[in-house]
C-alpha positions in Angstrom: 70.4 90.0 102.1 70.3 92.1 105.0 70.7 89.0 107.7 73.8 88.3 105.8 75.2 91.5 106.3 74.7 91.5 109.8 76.0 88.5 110.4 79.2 89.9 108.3 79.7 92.8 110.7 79.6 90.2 113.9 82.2 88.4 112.8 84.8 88.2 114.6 88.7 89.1 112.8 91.6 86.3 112.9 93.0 88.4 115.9 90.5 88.2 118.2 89.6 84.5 117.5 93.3 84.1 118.8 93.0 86.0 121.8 89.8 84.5 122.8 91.5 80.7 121.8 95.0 82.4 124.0 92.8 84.1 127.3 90.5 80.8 127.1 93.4 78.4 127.5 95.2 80.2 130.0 92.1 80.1 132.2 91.6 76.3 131.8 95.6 75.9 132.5 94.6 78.2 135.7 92.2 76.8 136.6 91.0 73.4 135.4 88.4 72.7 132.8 85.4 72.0 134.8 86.2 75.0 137.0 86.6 77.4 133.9 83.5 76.2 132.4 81.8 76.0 135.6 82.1 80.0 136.0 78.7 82.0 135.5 78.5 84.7 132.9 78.8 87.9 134.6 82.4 86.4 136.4 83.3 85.2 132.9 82.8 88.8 131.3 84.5 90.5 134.5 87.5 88.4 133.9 87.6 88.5 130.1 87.3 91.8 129.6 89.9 92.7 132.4 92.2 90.4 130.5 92.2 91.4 126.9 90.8 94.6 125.1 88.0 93.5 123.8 84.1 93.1 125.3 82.7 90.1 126.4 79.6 90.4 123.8 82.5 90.7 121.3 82.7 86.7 121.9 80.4 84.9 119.4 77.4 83.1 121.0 77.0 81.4 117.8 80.4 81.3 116.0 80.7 80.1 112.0 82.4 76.6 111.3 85.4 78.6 110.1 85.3 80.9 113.7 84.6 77.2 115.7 87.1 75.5 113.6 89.9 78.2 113.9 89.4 79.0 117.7 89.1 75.5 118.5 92.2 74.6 117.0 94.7 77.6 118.7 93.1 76.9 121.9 93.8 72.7 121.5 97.6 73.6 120.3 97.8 76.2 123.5 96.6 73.2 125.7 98.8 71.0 124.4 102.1 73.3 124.6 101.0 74.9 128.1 99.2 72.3 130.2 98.7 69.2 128.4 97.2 67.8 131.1 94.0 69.2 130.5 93.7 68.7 127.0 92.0 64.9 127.4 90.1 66.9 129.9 88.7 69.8 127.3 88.5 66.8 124.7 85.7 64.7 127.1 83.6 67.8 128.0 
């Protein structure tokens, strides 16, 4: 019961799925998929956390179906609105 409670408290709320779908497309409309997901960690947490208000570890490593699902789905539809040329890009890797 405990585990389930801790993994209750990492959750992360609707909001900050969204901004982490919103900062994660504007990157990739930046800067191209294969560059964005070509960035080490500690430049991806400098950037992130200079970008929105919340912290890097904030970001689930292992997110729920529901978490995948939802921030999967904003950052498509931002990708598709803002630079759908790199959707079929995001979709292959």
């Amino acid at each position: 019961m405990a585990s389930a409670g801790a993994a209750a408290e990492l959750a992360t709320t609707k909001q900050q799925q969204s901004t982490i779908a919103r900062w994660t497309g504007e990157k990739i409309c930046e800067m191209g998929v294969d560059a964005f997901y070509a960035l080490p960690d500690p430049e991806l947490k400098t950037m992130f956390e200079r970008d929105t208000s919340m912290r890097y570890e904030d970001v689930p490593n292992a997110p729920t179906d529901q978490e995948k699902s939802r921030i999967t789905g904003q950052l498509m539809g931002y990708l598709m609105a803002a630079c759908p040329q790199q959707l079929e890009s995001y979709k292959n890797r």
